[in-house]
C-alpha positions as a Markdown table, in Angstrom:
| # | Residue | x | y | z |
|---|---|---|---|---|
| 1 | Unk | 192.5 | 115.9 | 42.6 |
| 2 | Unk | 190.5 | 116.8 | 40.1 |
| 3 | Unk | 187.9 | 119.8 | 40.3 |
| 4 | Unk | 185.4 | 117.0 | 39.2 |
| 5 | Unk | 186.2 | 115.0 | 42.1 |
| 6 | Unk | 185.9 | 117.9 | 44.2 |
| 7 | Unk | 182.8 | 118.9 | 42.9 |
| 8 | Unk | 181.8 | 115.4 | 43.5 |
| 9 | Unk | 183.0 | 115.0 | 47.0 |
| 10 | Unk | 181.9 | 118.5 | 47.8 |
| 11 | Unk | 178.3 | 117.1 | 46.2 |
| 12 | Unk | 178.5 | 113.7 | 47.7 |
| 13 | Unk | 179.0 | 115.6 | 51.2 |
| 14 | Unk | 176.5 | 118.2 | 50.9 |
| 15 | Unk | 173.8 | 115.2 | 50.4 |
| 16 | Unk | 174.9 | 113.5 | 52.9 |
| 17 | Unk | 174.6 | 116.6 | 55.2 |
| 18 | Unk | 171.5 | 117.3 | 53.8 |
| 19 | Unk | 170.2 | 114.0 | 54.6 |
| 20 | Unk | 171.6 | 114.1 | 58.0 |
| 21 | Unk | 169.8 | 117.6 | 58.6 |
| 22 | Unk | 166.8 | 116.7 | 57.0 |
| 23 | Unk | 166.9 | 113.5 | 59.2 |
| 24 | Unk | 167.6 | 115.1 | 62.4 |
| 25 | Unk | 164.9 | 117.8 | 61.1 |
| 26 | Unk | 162.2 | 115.0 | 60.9 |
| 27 | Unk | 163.5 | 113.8 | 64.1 |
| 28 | Unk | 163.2 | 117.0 | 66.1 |
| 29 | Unk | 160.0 | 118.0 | 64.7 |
| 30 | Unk | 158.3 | 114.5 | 65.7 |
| 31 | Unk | 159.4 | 114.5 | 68.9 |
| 32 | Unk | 158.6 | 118.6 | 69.3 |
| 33 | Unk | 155.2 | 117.4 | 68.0 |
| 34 | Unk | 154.8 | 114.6 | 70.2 |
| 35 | Unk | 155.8 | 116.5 | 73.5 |
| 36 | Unk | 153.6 | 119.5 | 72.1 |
| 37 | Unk | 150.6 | 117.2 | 71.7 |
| 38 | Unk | 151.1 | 115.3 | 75.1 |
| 39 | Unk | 151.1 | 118.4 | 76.4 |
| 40 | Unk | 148.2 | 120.0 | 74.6 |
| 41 | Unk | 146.5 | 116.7 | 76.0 |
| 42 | Unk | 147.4 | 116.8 | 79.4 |
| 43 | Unk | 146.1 | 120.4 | 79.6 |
| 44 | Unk | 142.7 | 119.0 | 78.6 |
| 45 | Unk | 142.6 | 116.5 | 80.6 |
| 46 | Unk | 143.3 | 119.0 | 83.4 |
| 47 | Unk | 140.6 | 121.4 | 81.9 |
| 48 | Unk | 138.7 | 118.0 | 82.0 |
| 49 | Unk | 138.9 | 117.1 | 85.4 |
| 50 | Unk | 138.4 | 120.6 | 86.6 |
| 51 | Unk | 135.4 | 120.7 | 84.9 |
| 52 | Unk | 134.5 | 117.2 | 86.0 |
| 53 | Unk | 135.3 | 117.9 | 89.7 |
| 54 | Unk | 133.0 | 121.5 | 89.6 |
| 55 | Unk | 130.1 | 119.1 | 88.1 |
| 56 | Unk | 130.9 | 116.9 | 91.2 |
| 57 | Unk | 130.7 | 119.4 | 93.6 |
| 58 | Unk | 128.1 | 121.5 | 92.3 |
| 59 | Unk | 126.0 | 118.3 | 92.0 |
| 60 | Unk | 126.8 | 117.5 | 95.9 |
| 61 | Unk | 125.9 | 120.7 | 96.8 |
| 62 | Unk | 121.9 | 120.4 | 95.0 |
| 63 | Unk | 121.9 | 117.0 | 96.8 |
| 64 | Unk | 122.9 | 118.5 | 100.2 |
| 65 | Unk | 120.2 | 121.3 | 99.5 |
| 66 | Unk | 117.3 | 118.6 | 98.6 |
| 67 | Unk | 118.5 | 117.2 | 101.8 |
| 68 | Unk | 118.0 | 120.1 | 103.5 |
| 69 | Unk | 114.8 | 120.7 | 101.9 |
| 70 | Unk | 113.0 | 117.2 | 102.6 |
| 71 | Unk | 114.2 | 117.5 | 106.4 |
| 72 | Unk | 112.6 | 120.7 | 106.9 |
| 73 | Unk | 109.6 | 119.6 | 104.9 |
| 74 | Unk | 109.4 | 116.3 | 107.4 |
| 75 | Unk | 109.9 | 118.9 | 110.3 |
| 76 | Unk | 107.0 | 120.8 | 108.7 |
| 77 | Unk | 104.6 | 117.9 | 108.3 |
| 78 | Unk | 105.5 | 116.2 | 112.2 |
| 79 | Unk | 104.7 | 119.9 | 113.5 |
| 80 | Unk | 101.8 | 120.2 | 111.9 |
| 81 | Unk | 100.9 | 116.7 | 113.2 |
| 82 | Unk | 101.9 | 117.9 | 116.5 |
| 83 | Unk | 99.9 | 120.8 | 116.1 |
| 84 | Unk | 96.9 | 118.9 | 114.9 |
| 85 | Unk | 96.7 | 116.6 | 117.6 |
| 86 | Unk | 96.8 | 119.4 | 120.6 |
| 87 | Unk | 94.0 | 121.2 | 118.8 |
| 88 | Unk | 91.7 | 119.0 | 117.7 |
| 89 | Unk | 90.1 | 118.2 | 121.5 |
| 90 | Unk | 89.9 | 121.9 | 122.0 |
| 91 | Unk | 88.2 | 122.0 | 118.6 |
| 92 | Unk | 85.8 | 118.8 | 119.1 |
| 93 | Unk | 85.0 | 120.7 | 122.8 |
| 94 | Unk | 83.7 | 123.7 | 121.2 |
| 95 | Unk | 81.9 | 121.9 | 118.7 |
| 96 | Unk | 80.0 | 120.4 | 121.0 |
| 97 | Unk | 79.1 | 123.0 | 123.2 |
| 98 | Unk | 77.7 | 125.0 | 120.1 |
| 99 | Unk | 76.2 | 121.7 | 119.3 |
| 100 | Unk | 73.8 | 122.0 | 122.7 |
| 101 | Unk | 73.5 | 125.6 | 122.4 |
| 102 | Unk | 72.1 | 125.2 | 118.7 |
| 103 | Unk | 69.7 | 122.2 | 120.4 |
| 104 | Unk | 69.0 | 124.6 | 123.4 |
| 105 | Unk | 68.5 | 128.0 | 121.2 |
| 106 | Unk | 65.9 | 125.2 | 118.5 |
| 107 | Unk | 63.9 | 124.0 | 121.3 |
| 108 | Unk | 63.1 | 127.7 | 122.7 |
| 109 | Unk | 61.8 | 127.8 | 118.8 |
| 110 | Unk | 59.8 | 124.7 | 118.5 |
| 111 | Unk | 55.7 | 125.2 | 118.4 |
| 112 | Unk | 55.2 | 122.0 | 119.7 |
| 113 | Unk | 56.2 | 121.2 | 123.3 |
| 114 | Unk | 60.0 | 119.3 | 124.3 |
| 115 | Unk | 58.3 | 115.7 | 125.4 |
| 116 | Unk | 61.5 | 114.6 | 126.0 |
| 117 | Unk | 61.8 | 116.9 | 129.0 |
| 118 | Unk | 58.7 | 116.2 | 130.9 |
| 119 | Unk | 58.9 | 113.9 | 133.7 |
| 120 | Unk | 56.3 | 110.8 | 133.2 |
| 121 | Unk | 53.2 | 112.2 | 135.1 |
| 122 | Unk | 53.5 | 115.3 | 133.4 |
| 123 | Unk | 53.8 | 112.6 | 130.3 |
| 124 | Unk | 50.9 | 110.6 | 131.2 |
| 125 | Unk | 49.0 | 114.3 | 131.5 |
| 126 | Unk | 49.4 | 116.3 | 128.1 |
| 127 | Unk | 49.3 | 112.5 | 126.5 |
| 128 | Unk | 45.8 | 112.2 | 127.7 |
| 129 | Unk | 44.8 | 116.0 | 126.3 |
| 130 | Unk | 46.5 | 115.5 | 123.0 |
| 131 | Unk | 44.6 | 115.3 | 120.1 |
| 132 | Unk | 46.9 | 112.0 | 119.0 |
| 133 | Unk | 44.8 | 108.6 | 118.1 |
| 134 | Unk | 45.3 | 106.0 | 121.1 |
| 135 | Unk | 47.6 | 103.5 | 118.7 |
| 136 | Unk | 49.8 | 106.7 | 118.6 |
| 137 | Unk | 49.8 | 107.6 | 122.5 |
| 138 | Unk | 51.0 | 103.6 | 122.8 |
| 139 | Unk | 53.7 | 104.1 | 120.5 |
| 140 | Unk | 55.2 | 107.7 | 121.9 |
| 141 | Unk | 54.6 | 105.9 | 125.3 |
| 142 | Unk | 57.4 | 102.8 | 123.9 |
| 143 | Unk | 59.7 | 105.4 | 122.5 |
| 144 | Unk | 62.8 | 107.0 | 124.2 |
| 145 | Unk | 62.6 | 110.6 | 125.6 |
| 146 | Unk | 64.8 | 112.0 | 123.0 |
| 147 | Unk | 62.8 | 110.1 | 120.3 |
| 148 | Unk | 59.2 | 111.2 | 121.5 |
| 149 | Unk | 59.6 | 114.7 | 120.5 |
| 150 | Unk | 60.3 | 113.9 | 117.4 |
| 151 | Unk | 57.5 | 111.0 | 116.9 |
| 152 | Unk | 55.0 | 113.6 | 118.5 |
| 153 | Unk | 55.7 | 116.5 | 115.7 |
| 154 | Unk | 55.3 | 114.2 | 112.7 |
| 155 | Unk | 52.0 | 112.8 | 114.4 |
| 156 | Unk | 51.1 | 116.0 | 115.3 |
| 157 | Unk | 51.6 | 117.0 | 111.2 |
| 158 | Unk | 49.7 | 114.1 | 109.6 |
């Protein structure tokens, strides 16, 4: 053989090994890639999830406090309801008793005489002394005893 079939075997050779390598180069790398990237996007998935899940719980746990919250503000309200309801008699009692005293203490004021507390011959008596016009005494005389007081001060004033 001939060194310028050597050189061409040797050549032929070399190319074909250099194909080869570069082949099996390009086939490693894509495959190194590919794993590298699946990889690479597995992790952020993971890192995805995680952050998903945290979301997820971190969202359960505000829902569990509003929870919490609206309970003890129903509590709150049917308490105060409660509470409402055992005081308001107790309230409307004392209201009424300084509702009398106030008409007790007014009547100890009044110029003019309580009517409404005489008994009818004691009535019939001041009636007949007052200075009232007789169409007057008939009407006082029609009117209730809690109503003549009243009829007999504005009477009284014209």
């Amino acid at each position: 053989m001939t060194l310028l079939q050597v050189l061409t075997n040797v050549g032929v050779s070399a190319a074909t090994a250099g194909v080869v390598v570069i082949g099996a180069g390009k086939l490693f790398a894509a495959k190194w890639l590919e794993l590298r990237i699946a990889k690479n996007l597995e992790g952020v998935k993971l890192e995805g999830q995680k952050r998903l899940e945290a979301m997820k719980q971190e969202h359960i746990g505000y829902l569990k406090r509003l929870k919490f919250e609206r309970t003890d503000l129903l509590d709150r309200s049917a308490k105060l309801n409660q509470r409402e309801f055992e005081i308001i008699p107790n309230i409307w009692e004392k209201t009424t008793g300084a509702h009398y005293a106030l008409l007790t203490m007014i009547a100890r004021l009044q110029e003019s005489p309580d009517i409404g507390r005489l008994a009818e011959p004691q009535f019939t008596a001041f009636l007949e002394q007052s200075r009232l016009e007789q169409w007057q005494k008939d009407e006082i005389k029609l009117k209730s005893r809690f109503d003549r007081t009243t009829y007999y001060s504005e009477a009284k004033g014209n």
